[in-house]
N, C-alpha and C positions, 0 to 999 in steps of 0.2 A: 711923611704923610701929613697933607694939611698945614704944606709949607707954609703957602701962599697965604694962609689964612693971617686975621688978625689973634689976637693971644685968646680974645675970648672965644672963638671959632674954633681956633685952633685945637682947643681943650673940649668942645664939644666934639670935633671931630675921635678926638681920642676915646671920647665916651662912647660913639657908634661902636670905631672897631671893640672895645672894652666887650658892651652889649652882644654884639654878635658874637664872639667869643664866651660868654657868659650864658646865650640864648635869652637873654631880655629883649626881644625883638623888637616889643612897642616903644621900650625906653627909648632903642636908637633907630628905630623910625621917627619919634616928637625930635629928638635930638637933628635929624638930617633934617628935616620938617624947618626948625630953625633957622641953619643953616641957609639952606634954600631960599628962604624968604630975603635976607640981603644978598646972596651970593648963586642968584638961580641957575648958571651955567658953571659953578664950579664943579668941575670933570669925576674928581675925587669922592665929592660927596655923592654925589648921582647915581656912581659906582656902588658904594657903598651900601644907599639905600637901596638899590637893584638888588645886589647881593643879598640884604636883608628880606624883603617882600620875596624872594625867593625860598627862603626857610619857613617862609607862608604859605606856600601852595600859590603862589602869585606872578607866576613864572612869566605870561607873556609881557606883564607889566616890568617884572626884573629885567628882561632881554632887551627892551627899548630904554630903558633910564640906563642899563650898564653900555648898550653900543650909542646914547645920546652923550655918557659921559666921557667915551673914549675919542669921541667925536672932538668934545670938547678939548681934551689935554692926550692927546698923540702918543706926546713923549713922557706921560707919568708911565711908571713902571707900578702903579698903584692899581690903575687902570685893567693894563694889561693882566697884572696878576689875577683881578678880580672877574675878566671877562675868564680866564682860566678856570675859576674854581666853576664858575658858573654852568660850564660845560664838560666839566669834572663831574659835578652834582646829576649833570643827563647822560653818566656814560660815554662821552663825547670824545674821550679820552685825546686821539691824535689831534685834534683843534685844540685839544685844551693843553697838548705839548708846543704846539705854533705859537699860543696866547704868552704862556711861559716863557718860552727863547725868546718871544717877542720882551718883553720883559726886563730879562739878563741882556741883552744889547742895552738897556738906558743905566741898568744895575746889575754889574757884571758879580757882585759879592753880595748879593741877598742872601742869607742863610736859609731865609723863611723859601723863598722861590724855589732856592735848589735843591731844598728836602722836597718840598714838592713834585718837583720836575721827578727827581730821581726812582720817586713811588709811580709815578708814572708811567717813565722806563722800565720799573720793573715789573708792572704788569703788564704793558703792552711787549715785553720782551726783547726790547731796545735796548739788547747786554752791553754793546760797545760804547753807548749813549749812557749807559749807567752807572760804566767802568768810569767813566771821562766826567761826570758828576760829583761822583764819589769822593775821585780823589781832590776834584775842586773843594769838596766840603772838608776834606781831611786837612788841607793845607791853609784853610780859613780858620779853623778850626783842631788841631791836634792832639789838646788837651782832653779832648771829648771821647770817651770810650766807645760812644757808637759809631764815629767815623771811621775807627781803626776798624771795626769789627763788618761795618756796610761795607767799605773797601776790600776786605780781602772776599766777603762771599760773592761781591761785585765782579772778581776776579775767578773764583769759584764755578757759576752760573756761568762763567765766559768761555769754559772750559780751558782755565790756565787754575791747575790744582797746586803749582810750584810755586806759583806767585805770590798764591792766596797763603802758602805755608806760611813767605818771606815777609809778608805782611804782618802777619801773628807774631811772629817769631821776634820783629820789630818792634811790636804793641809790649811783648812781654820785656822789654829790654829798659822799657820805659820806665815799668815799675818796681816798687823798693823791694826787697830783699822779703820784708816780712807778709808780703800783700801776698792771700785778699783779707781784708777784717773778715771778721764773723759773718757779718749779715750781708758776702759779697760771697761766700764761698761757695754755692752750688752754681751762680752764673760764671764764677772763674774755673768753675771742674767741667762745666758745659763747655768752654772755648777751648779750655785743653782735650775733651773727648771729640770736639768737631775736628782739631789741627791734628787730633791722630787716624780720623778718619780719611781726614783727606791726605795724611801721606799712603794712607793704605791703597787709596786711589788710585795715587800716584805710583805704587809699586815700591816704593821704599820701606818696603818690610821691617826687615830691621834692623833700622832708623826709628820707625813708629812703634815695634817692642821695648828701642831702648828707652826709647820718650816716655812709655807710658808708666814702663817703672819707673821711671824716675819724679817722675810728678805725683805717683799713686798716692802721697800725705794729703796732696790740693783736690784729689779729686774725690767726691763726694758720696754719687753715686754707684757703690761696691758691686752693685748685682750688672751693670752696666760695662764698670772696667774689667770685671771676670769674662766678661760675653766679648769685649771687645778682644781680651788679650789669647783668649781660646780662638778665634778667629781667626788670629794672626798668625800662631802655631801650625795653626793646621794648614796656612796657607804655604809657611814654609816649611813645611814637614814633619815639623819637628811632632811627631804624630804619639809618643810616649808621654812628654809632659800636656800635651792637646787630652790625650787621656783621662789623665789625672784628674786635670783641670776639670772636664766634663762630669767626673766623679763626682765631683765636690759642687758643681752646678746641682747634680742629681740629688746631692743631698737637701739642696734649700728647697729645691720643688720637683719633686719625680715624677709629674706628671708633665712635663713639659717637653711633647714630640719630638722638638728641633735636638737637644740636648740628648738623647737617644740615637737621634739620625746622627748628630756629632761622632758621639763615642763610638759608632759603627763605623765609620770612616776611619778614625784612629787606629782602629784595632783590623784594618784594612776589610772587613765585610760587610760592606756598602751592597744596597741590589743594584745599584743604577750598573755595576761592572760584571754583575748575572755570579750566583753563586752555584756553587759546585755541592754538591750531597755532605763534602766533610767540612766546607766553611755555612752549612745548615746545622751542621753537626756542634761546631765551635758555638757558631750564634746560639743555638737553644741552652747548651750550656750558660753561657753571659747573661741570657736573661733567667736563667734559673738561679742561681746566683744574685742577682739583683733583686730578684722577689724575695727571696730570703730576708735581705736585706733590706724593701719598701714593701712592704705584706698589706700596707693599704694600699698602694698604686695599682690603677687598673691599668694604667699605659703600659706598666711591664708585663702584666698579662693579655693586654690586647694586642700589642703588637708582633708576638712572634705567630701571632696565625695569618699572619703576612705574608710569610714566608715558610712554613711549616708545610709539608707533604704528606699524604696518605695516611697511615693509622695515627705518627705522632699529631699530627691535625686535628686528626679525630676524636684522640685524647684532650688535647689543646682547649677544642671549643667545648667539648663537654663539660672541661672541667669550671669554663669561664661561664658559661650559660647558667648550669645548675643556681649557685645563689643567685644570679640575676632573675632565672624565673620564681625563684621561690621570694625574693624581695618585694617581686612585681614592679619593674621597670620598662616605662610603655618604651624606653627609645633602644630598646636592645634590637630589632630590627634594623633600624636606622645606623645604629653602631656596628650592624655586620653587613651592610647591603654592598659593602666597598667588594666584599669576597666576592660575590657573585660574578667579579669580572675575570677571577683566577680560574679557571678551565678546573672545571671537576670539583669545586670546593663546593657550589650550591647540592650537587646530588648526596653530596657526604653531610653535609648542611640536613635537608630532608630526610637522611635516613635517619640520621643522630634525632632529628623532634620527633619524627613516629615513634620513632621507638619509644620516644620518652613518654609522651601522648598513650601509648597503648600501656607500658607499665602506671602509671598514674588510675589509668579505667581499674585495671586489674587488680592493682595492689595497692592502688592509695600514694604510692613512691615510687624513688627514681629507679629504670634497675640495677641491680646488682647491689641497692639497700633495703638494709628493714625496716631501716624507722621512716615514717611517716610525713606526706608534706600535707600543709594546709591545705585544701579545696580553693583556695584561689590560684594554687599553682599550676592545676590544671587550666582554669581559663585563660591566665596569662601565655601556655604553650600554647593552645587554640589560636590566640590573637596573634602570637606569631605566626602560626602556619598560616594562618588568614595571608598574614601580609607576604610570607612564602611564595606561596599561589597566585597570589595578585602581579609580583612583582614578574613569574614566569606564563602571567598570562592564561593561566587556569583557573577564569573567572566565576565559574559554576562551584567550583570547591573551594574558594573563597569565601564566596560567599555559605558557603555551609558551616564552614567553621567559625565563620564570624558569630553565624548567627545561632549556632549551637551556644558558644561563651556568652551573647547577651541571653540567652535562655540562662546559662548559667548564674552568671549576675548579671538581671538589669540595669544597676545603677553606675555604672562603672564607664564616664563621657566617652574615652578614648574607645570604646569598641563601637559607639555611633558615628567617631569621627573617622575611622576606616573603614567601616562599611560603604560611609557616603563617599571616601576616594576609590574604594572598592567599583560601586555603582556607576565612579566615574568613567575609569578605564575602563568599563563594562560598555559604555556606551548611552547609558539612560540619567541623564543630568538633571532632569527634573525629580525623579528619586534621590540624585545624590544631595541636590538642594534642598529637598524636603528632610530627609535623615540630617544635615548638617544643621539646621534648624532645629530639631530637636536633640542633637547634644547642644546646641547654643541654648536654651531652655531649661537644662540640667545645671548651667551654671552663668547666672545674667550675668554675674560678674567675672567672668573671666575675657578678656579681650583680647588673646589666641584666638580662642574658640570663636567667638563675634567675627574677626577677621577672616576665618577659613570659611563661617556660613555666608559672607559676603562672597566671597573668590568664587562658591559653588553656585549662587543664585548668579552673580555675571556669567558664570559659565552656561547657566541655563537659558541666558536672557534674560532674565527676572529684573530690569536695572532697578524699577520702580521700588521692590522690596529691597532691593539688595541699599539703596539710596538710607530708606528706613531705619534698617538697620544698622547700617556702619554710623550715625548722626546718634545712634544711644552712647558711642563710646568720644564723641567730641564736643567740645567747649559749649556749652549756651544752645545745642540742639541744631545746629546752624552749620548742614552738613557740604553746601558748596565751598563757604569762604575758608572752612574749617578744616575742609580735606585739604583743601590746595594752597594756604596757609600751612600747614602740616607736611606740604611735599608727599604726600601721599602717592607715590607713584606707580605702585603695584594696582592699586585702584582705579586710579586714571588709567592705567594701560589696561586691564580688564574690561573696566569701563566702554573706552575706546575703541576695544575690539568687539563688544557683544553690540553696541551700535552698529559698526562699518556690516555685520553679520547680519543687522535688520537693516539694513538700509539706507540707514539716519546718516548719510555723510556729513550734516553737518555739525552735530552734537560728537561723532566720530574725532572731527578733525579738532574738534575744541578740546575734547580730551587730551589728542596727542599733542596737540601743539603747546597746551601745559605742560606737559612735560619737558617740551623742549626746553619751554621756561624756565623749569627750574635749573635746568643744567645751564642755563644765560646766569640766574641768582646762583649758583653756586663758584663759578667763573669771577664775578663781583664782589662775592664772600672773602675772596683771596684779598682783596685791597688793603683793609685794614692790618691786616698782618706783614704787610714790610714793612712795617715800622713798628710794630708792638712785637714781632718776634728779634727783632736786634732788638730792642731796649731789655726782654727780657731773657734773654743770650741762648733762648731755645733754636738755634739754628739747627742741629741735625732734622731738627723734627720741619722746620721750616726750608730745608732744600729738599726733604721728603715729599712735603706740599705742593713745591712747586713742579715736582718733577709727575706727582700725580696729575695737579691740573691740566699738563702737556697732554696728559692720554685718559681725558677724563672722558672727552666725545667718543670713547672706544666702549665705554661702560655697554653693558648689555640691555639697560634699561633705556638707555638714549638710541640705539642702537632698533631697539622693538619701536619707539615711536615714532621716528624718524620714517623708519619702512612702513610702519601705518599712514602716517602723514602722505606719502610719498602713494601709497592704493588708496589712498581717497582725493589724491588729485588724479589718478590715470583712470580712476572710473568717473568722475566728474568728468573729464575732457570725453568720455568714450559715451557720457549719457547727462549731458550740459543742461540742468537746472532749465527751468524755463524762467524768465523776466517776466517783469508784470507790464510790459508790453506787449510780448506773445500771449498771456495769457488772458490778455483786455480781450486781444484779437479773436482769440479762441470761443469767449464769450459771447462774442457779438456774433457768431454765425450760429448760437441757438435760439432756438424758441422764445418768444419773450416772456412765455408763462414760468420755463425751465430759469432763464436766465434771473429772474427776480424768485428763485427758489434757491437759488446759487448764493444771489447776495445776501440771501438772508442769511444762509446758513455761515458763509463767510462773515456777517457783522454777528452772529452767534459763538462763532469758535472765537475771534477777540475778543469780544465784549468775556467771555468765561478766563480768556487766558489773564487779560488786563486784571482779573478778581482774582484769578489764583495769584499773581503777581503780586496785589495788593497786598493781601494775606500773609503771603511769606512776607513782605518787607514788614508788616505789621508786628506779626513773630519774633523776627531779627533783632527791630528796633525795643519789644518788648522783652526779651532776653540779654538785651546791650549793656540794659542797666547795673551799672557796677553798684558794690555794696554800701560805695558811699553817695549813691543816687546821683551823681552823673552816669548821663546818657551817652557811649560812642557810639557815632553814627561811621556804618561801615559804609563804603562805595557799592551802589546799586549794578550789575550787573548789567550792560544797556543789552548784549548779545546773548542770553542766558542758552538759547539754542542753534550756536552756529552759524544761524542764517547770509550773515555777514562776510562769512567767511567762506562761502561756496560762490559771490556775487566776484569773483576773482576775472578778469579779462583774459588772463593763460594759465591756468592749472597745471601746464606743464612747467613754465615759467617757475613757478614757486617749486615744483617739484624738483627743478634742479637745484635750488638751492641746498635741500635736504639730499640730494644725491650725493652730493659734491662736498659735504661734512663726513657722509659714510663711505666717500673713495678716498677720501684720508685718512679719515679712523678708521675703518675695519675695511680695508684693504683686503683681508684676507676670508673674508666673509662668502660664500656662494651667493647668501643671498643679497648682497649691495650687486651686485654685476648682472643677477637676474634682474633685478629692478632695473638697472642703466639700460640694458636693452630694451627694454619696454618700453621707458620715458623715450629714447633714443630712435626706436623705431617709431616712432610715433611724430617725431617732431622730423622723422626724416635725414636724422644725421649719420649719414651709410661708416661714416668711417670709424664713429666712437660707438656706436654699433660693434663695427666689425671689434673694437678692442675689446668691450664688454665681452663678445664669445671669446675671443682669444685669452683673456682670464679663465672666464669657465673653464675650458678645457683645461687652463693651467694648472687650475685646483682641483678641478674632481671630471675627466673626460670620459670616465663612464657612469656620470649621475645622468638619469632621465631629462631633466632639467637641459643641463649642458648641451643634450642631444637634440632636445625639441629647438633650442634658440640655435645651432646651427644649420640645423636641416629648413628651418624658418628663414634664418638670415640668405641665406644663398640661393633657395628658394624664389623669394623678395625682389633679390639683387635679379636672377634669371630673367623675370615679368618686367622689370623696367626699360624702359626706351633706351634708344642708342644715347649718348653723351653728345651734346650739340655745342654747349660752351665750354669754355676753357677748361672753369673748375670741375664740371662732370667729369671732363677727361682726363684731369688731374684725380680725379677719384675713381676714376674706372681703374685706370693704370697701377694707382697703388692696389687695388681689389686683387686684378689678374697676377701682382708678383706676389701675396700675400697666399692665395689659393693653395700653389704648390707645397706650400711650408707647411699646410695640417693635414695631419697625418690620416686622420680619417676619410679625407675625401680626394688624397693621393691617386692618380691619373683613376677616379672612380664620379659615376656620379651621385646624383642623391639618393636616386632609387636603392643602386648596389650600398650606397654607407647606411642607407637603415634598412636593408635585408642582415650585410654583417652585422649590423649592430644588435638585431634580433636572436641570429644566431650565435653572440659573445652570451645575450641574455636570457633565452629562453626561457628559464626556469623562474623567473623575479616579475612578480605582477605589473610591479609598476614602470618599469623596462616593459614589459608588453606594449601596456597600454600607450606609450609616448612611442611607441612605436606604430601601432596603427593610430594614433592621430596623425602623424607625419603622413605616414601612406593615403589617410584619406587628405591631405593639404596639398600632398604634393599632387595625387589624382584620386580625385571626387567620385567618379564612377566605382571604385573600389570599397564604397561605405560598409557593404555586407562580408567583404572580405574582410576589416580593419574591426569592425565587431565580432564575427568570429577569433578574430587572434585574440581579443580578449575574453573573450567564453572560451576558449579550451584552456585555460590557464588554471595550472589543478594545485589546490592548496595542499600543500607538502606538508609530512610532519617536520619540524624544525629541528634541528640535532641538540636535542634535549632529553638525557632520560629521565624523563620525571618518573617517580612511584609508581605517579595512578594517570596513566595514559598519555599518548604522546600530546604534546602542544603544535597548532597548526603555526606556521609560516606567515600569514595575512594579518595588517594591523588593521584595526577599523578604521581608521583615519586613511588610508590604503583604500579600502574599499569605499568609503564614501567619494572620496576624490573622482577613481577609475565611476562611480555610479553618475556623477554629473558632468564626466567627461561622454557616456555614453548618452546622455538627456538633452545636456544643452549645445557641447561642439557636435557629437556625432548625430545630433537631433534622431533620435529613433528612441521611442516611448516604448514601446514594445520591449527592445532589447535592455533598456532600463531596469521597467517592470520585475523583469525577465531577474537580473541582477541582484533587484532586490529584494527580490522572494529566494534568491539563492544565500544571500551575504546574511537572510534572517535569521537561515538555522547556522551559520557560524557565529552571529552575533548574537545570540536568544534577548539576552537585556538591551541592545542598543535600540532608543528610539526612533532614530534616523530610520530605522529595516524595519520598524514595526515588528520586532521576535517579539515571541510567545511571552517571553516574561518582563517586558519592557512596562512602563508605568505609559508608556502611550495606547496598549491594549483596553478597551473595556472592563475587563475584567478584573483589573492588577489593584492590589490594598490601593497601593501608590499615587495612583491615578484616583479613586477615592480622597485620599488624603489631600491630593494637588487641587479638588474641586471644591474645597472649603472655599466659601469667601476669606476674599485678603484683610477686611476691614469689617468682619463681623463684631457681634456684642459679643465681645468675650475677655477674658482677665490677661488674655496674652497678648503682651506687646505687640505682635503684628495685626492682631485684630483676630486670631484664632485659636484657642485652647490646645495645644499642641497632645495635652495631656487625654484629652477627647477623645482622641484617631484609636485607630487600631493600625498597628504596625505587623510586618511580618510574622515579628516574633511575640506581638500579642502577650507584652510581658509589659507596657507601659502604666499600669494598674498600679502596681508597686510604688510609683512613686509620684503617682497625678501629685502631693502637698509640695513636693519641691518646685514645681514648674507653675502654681498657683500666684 
């Protein structure tokens, strides 16, 4: 470095690289600065300072001084490296692998380079390229315990697990007899529990039991090698000392499921192999037995109602409920809701709380005792049944017992915050948002609660409040940079969706496409750890990482944004933004009195936004101030609504992008493949069309969905012209051999596949209804036929025996869907109408139907309470005394001082 220079150059040169490494940036800036002045084309320094004005925010200045100095010296490998990091620092990643090799051709042994290169292989996943690095570094270097240790994970990650052993095994060979000293020994019981993992990989059983005894002095972590060595037993059988082993797990922590799930395997009564009445019989004994002996573990008592049957069940839960109701634990619902999916356990479920319910009124106690429980015992059973009923959709009596227990106690958050999920699934979200709002007033400080009153106000629409409120629980009041700083992404996606629901595509699309972002910075997050997790010999936990990152675009929340992102480009292309071209154009064919009414009002709504704008950055910069009175100044948001981001040339374009991340990751998804077809048909690509049906059906051939995008596709296909060019007929030909192969539409045509189709389905609303959309697509005249199949569709009781009267069959989501399928595809407002004066009296509290007890009636507390101003004079945070209102239950009196 700074060959060429003379000695006193040469030693300033040293002092840049020094600085940049240091982050004294300005010292070796004056320093290059020098430099330059006698020597203003040397290649090196140029580089350098580029590279430095780069850790400035000075980027486009760095890109010209670093490609004017590579210009200058070709063949420094100083150069090269340095145009690498450069494009390392933008994510550039494979230019910044070119930069590097470019590099190792003038400097085949840079050690600095090839740690570099190799971080970079390994996060762009360049295994073979990593393996072949590695051992360059190993061989330059031997002496260095991280090369032995990058080399065999290098080998590892290659999927060669025998190599990576050979490699260890080699490293351990090297060292003395008494190694590791003291303050080496939990990274040396880490290499030894990785080398025994990966023979277990490898299948060399036991090899890797004999290994682990025998190292058991070196290795440090005990709770660790008990987990690894019980693992292995049980892989080879050896299912009696696997036992034991488990035993003696159970003792250090007995609430730990897996360790349960173990010992049932040993003792061979596992469910996953379906048990028989007398290995019920064995099991309840084991865990009876076990409680004896952990009498504080709830896991041994909650888990044999897993698997328990009929009276002993019934026993079982009684006996686990009783002190939980009488402690008053809100999550004992949540702790049992897993039953509900056991056939018969939720009726046995609801007999066991009435009953308990009806002795409590009567006697004060549980039955079949005499002594007495406290009176909060009873509101705490209420709260359950509440959540009972909710959970089987007997909304009306949920809500009774909810609201009988806040008569009971007021003050008690938790029975506000299930009424308002109560009101949700009911259908009226503006009551749910206004109740969640008032337990969030019960307690400022809790930041659960704050969070769920945000979730309900998104869910109502509400973004405005919902904005308000979630900015009380983050940094400096500064609730843009601070949520999306934060990765807040349950908010951005709520967010995200209650826009795309008003309209707002382009505030929609900025939502989801933060999120994309962060799954980009979490991607990125991964860098620094190839190289701090060898140094700190945490490798299990860092092949863990990596192998997450591989199926990280699979997450559920990248997964919801994506297909957001992905309906706000296919409704943008289906209803394309207007330019301010078109809209000049528009202008000018009115009136000249209208048209200068227009401008004004247009230089009115900027001139107000440019102020609100002001304001908040005013706020911002006002709130920056840290305590030792520097000011950080954040980056101003230029696109704060979108707009930017809907001025797109192809919508659909961008939309395959996000396609084509979700037909990777969730392959397995319905809804990636509904989406493909949409974008697909639309951009006219008949044939990845056709794949996207031929998925559906693969996964689900009698979902509604499935049915509609076939009878649509073939449809499509029928109305098109003959094939004139080559490619048409290259695509016709594959259509006509594809045909025969689905089974639904088998020597049939579309008419007959959605007649059977209807009769597989007749009894399922929403199989009706995508059945008469088809019929009116495929023939139009038939509109009053395809509306009546969905009017005689009779809402069933569900195979439910609830207590107190059957539960219907129809979800509200269900019926609002088939209401705007009959409004806006079937266009008939009448038959609408018709719908939702009928789905009112099933849905009493849903909004959408306008039912009798919905908070959109006139008449309703709710809707009262929802007509306060948002930013009135008053003590509560949102601008309205929450303690004011009068609620249902007319019980908020009690505690107006708390919410003051």
């Amino acid at each position: 470095m700074g060959a060429s220079l003379p000695p006193k150059e040469a030693n300033l040169f040293k002092l840049i690289v020094k600085s940049y490494e240091s982050k004294q940036y300005k010292k070796g800036l004056k320093a290059a600065d020098t430099i330059l002045k006698k020597f203003p084309d040397h290649g090196e320094t140029l580089s350098m300072k580029g590279l430095t004005l780069n850790c400035m925010d000075r980027k486009s200045e760095a890109y010209e001084l670093v490609r004017l100095g590579l210009k200058n010296d070709l063949k420094s490998h100083v150069c090269w490296h340095v145009y690498g990091l450069l494009y390392r620092s933008d994510r550039e990643y494979r230019e910044a692998i070119k930069c590097y090799r470019n590099a190792l051709r003038i400097d085949p042994d840079n050690i600095e380079i090839l740690r570099d290169l190799s971080l970079l292989q390994a996060q762009m996943r360049d295994l073979t390229g990593f393996v072949e690095t590695r051992q360059k570094l190993l061989s330059l270097k031997p002496n260095h315990r991280m090369n032995w240790i990058g080399f065999a994970v290098a080998h590892h990650l290659n999927s060669d697990g025998s190599k990576a052993v050979e490699i260890l095994e080699a490293y351990e060979g090297t060292l003395d007899d008494d190694y590791p000293p003291d303050n080496e020994r939990w990274e040396h019981g880490e290499m030894l529990l990785y080398k025994i993992s990966l023979l277990e990989e490898c299948g060399s059983l036991e090899r890797a039991i004999e290994e682990l005894r025998k190292k058991e002095s070196k290795i440090v972590d005990k709770l660790t090698y008990k987990e690894q060595e019980v693992s292995l037993l049980v892989k080879l059988h050896r299912h009696e000392e696997g036992a034991e082993l488990y035993k003696a797990l159970l003792s250090i922590n007995p609430d730990n499921y897996r360790y349960y799930e173990g010992l049932q395997k040993c003792v061979g009564l596992h469910a996953e192999n379906g048990l028989s009445p007398s290995d019920i019989d064995q099991l309840d004994a084991l865990y009876k037995s076990l409680e004896q002996q952990y009498t504080w573990s709830s896991a041994v008592k909650r888990i044999p109602l897993d698997f328990l049957q009929g009276e002993k069940f019934h026993e079982a839960v009684d006996n686990y409920i009783r002190p939980l109701l009488t402690k008053g634990v809100p999550s004992l619902f949540s702790d049992l809701s897993p039953l509900y999916d056991h056939p018969g356990k939720a009726d046995i479920l609801e007999k066991l709380i009435l009953e308990v319910e009806h002795s409590l009124r009567i006697s004060g106690g549980y039955p079949g005792r005499a002594e007495k429980e406290p009176p909060s015992t009873l509101m705490w059973t209420l709260f359950f049944l509440a959540q009972h009923y909710d959970r089987r959709g007997q909304y009306d009596v949920a809500l009774s017992k909810i609201d009988e227990a806040i008569e009971h106690t007021p003050t008690v958050i938790d029975l506000y915050s299930v009424k308002s999920r109560i009101l949700k699934h009911a259908g009226d979200l503006a009551a749910a948002a206004t109740l969640a709002d008032e337990a969030r007033c019960m307690d400022l400080a809790d930041r659960y609660i704050n969070s769920e009153c945000v979730k309900r106000m998104l869910q109502a629409d509400q973004v405005a409040s919902a904005e308000k409120t979630a900015v009380l629980f983050t940094k400096d009041g500064d609730q843009h940079n601070n949520l999306h700083d934060m990765q807040c992404m349950w908010y951005e996606l709520a967010s995200g969706e209650s826009y795309f629901r008003q309209g707002d595509l382009g505030r929609a699309l900025k939502k989801f496409l933060a999120v994309e972002k962060h799954y980009a910075d979490i991607t990125e997050d991964q860098f620094d750890f190839h190289s701090y997790c060898l140094r700190k010999m945490t490798l299990r936990a860092y092949v863990a990482m990596l192998k997450f990152q591989d199926r990280l675009h699979s997450h559920a929340y990248f997964h919801k944004a994506a297909a957001g992102a992905i309906r706000c480009y296919i409704k943008l292309f289906d209803s394309p933004s207007k330019s301010m071209a078109e809209e000049e154009e528009e202008m000018s064919k009115l009136p000249p009195s209208q048209r200068k009414k227009m401008r004004q009002k247009q230089k009115k709504a900027e001139a107000r936004a440019k102020k609100e704008a002001e304001v908040r950055n005013e706020e911002s910069s006002a709130s920056s101030v840290s305590k030792s009175g520097k000011r950080h100044v954040k980056p101003v948001d230029p696109d704060p609504n979108g707009e930017k981001l809907l001025q797109v040339e192809d919508p659909l374009l961008e939309a395959t992008k996000y396609l084509k991340l979700l037909q990777k990751h969730s392959l397995n998804s319905l809804e990636t493949h509904l989406l493909s077809f949409e974008v697909n048909m639309r951009k006219k690509k008949i044939l990845l069309a056709l794949q996207a049906v031929k998925q559906l059906l693969r996964l689900d051939a009698e979902n509604p969905d499935s049915h509609r995008c076939l009878v649509r596709f073939f449809h499509k296909v029928g109305t098109m012209t003959a094939p004139v060019t080559d490619t048409e007929k290259l695509v016709w030909s594959v259509l006509e051999a594809e045909r025969p192969f689905i089974s639904q539409l088998h020597e049939k045509n579309l008419t007959e596949a959605n007649k059977i189709f209807f009769e597989k389905h007749k009894g399922s609303l929403m199989h009706r209804a995508a059945v008469a959309e088809m019929l009116f697509v495929l023939e139009p005249n038939k509109k009053h036929e395809a509306i009546k199949l969905i009017e005689d569709s009779t809402n069933n009781p569900a195979p439910i025996n609830g207590a107190l009267g059957p539960v219907k069959e129809w979800k509200l989501k269900d019926c609002i869907a088939v209401h705007k399928l009959l409004g806006a595809v079937l266009d008939d407002p009448d038959a609408a109408l018709r719908w939702k004066v009928r789905c009112a009296q099933y849905f009493p509290c849903s909004t959408y139907f306008e039912g009798e007890r919905s908070s959109a009636m006139s008449n309703s507390v709710y809707s009262q309470i929802a007509k306060k101003p948002a930013n009135g004079d008053s003590s509560h945070p949102e601008g309205g005394n929450i303690a004011d209102f009068v609620t249902s239950n007319g019980k908020l009196e009690a505690f107006k001082d708390l919410t003051v």
